[in-house]
C-alpha positions in Angstrom: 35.8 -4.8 -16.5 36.1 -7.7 -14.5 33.9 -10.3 -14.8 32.9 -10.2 -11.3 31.4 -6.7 -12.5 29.7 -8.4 -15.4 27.6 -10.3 -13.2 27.0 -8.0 -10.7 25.8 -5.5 -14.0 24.0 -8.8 -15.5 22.5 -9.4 -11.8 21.3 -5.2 -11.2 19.2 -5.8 -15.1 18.0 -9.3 -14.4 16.4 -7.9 -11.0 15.5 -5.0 -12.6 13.6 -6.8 -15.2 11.7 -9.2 -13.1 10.5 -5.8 -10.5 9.5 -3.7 -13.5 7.5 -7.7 -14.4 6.0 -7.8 -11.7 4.9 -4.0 -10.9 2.8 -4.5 -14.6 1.2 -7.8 -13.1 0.3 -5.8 -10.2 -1.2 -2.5 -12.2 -2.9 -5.3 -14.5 -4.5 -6.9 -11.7 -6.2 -4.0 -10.2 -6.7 -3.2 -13.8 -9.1 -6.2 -13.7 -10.0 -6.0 -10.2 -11.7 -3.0 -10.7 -13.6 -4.2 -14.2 -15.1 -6.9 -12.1 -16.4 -5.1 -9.6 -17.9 -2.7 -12.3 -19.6 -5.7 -14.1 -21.0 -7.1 -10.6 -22.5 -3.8 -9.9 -24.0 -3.6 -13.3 -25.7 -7.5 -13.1 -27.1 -6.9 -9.9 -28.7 -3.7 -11.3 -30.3 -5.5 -14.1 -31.4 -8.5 -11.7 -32.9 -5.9 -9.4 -35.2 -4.3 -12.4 -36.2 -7.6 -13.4 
């Protein structure tokens, strides 16, 4: 291979890596998103039978 097709290879896994990254940060996030929305719902319950 040439080495201009090394770095196109090494540039393809490098962009690869940083999507795949960033798609987890993204499923995280709504992950968490959705936890805190649960735990708001369940304080203002509790303040509401207090």
């Amino acid at each position: 291979m040439e080495s201009s097709s090394w770095l196109l290879m090494a540039n393809i896994a490098i962009w690869l890596g940083i999507g795949s990254y960033l798609c987890l940060l993204a499923h995280t996030q709504k992950q968490l998103d959705r936890r805190i929305r649960q735990m708001e719902l369940l304080n203002t319950e509790s303040q509401r039978e207090e």
